[in-house]
N, C-alpha and C positions, 0 to 999 in steps of 0.2 A: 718606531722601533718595536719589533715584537717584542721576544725574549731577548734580554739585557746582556747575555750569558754569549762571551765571545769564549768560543771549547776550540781545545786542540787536544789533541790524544795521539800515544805513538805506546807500542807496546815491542820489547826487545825478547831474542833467546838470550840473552846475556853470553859469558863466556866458557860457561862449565857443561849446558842442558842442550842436548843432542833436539828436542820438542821443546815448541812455547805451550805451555799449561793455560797462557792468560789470556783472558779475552776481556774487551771491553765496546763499550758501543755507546752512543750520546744521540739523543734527540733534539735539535738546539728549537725547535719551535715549541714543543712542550716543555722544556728545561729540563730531562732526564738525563741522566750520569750514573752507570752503573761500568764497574770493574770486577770481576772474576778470578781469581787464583784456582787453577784447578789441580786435583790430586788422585792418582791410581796409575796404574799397571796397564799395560797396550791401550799407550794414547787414550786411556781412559778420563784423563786429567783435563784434555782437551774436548771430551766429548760433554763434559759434568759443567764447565766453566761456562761454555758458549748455549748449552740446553739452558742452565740458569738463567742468563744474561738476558737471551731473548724470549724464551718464555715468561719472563716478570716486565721484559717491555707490552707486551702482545696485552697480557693479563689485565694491565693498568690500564692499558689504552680502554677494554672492555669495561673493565669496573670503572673508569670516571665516568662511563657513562651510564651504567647501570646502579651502583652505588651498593654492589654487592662481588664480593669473593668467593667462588663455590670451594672453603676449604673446611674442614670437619671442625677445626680449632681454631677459630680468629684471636688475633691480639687482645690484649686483654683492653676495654672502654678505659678513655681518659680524658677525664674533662678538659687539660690542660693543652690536651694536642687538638689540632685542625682534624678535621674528619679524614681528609686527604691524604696527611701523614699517615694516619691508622689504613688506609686505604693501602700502600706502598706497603706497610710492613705485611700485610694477606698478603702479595704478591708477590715477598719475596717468600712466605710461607710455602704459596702455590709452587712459588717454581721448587720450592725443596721436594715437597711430594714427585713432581716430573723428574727429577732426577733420581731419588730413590726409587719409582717405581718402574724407570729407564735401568736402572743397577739391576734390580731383582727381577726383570724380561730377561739379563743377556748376561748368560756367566763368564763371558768375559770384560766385562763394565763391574763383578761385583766389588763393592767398599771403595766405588770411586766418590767422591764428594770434590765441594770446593769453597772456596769461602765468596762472600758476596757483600760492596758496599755499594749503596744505590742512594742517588741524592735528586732531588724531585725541587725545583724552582716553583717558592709558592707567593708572589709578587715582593713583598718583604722581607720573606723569610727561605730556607732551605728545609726542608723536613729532607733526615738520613735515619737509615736502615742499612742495618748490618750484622750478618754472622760473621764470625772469624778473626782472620788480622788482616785484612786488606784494611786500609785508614781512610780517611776525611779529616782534611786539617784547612783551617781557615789562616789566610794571611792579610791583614791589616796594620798601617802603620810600621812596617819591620817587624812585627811580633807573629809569629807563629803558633798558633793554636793547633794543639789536638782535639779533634773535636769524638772520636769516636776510640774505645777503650778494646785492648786486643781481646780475643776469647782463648784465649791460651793458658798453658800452666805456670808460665814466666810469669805472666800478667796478675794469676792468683796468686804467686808466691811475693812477688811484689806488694801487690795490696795487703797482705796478711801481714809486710815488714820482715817478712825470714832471709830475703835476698834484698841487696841493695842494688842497683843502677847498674852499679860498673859490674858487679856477678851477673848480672841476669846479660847484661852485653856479651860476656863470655862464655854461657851456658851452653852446654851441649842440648840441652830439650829447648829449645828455640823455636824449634819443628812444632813440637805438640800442641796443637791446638785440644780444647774444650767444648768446641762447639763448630760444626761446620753446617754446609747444603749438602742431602742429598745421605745422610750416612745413616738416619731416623725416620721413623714415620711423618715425625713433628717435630719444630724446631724452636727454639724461642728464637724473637729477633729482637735485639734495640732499636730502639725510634729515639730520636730527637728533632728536635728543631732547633735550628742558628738564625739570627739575626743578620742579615746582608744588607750592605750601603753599596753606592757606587765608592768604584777603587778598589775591592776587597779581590781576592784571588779565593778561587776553593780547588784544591788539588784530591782528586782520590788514586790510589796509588796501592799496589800490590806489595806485598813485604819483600821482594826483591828488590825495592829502592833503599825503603827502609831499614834494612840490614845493612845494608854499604853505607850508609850513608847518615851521618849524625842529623840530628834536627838543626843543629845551628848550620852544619854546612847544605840545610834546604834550606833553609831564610835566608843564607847568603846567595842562594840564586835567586829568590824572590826580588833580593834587596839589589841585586845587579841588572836585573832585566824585566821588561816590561812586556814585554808580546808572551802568548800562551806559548806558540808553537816554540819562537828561542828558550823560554822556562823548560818546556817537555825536552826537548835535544841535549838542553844541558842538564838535567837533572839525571837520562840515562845513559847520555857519557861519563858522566861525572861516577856512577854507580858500577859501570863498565871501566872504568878507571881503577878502582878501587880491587877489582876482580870478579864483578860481573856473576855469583855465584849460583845465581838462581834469575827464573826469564824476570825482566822488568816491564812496569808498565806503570806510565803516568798519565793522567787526561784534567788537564787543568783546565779552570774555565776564570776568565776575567766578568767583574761586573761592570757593565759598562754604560755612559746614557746617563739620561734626567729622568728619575721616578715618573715625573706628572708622564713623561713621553713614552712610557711600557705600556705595552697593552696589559690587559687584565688575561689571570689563568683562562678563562670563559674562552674569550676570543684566539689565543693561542691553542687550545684544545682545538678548536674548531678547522685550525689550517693543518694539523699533523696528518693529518689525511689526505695531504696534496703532494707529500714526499714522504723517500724512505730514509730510513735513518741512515746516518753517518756510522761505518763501523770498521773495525782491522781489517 
């Protein structure tokens, strides 16, 4: 078995949005998982998502093997992260600069941005990266994890303790985000890294699911179904049940296989160059 990583991905207009904004796209021989929310004026939402999306596949692919980012402002060094991770988060950097610098070519693309979560299979482990509120949530045991925190102003006012749960679910600024791709010269991005077993789910997911749809009634799809592809149909009907209000897009990936039977990142790099990726 190469990569461990059984993906399935399906991305809706939902019920309300005349355009899909979203884009997402999966590598399953290097383990890459990135999703895109995108935002602006004449389909400009669509042009910001999908420039992100695969300009930070393209980027990666170059710097794993060069071990260098050409962006002015690298993430900040940290002992505690894999080099790799730090590696992802320049690329999601990269692709912000191609998007802002695609804005400010064409004055009808200006103040398009989009948010970006991108998740990188590191034999153990997951390293994620992300602007915005597209999520990364791990599923183990029944338990649902967030694994990645919004950049929005619900999210600040949350943390700060001024709104509680059930106000910020009702809030009209839901919309605002704090941080996107593509709206700045430079971005900051999150990194982390998750811990993965066999069995585990990783879902990344646009906030069109996530608005419709509670967290318990996503662990209750987890907890009912076992295949990616049934998890992804039902998790955007279920969302498009609810009323669909904005495009949806999930790309879940199962872990699957005996550790000793993975191949290592090394040898996995080595085949993505035999196919193209899997994309909407």
């Amino acid at each position: 078995m190469g990569c461990p990583l059984n993906i399935a991905g399906k991305t809706d207009v939902g019920k309300n949005r005349k355009n899909n904004e979203d884009y997402f796209l999966f590598e399953s021989e290097l383990g890459l998982m990135i999703v895109a929310d995108g935002m602006g004026g004449h389909n400009s939402g669509e042009v910001a998502s999908k420039l992100a999306a695969t300009i930070c596949l393209e980027q990666l692919k170059k710097s794993l093997r060069t071990g260098h980012v050409p962006v002015f402002f690298h993430v900040p060094p940290n002992p505690n992260l894999d080099s790799r991770s730090l590696l992802l988060g320049d690329c999601v950097k990269f692709s912000n600069s191609a998007v802002y610098e695609a804005a400010q070519g064409n004055p009808e693309h200006k103040n398009m941005g989009t948010t970006l979560v991108a998740a990188l299979w590191l034999d153990n482990k997951i390293a994620v990266a992300h602007v915005g509120d597209s999520r990364l949530y791990r599923f183990r045991n029944n338990d649902l994890i967030q694994c990645t925190m919004d950049h929005s102003f619900i999210q600040e006012q949350l943390n700060k303790g001024l709104i509680n749960p059930e106000e910020a679910e009702k809030s009209e600024m839901q919309n605002l985000l704090t941080r996107s791709i593509g709206i700045e010269q430079d971005v900051t991005v999150d990194i982390s890294e998750i811990d993965i077993q066999p069995g585990d789910y990783i879902l990344l997911c646009s906030d069109g699911l996530t608005k419709m749809l509670s967290h318990e009634e996503i662990c209750a799809v987890f907890s009912e179904e076992e295949n990616p592809d049934r998890i992804v149909d039902k998790l955007i009907g279920l969302a498009n049940e609810r009323g669909g209000r904005d495009n949806i897009t999930a790309l879940v990936a199962k872990v699957e296989g005996n550790p000793a039977g993975w191949k290592s990142f090394k040898d996995r790099f080595k085949l993505l160059f035999k196919k193209k990726p899997e994309k909407n």
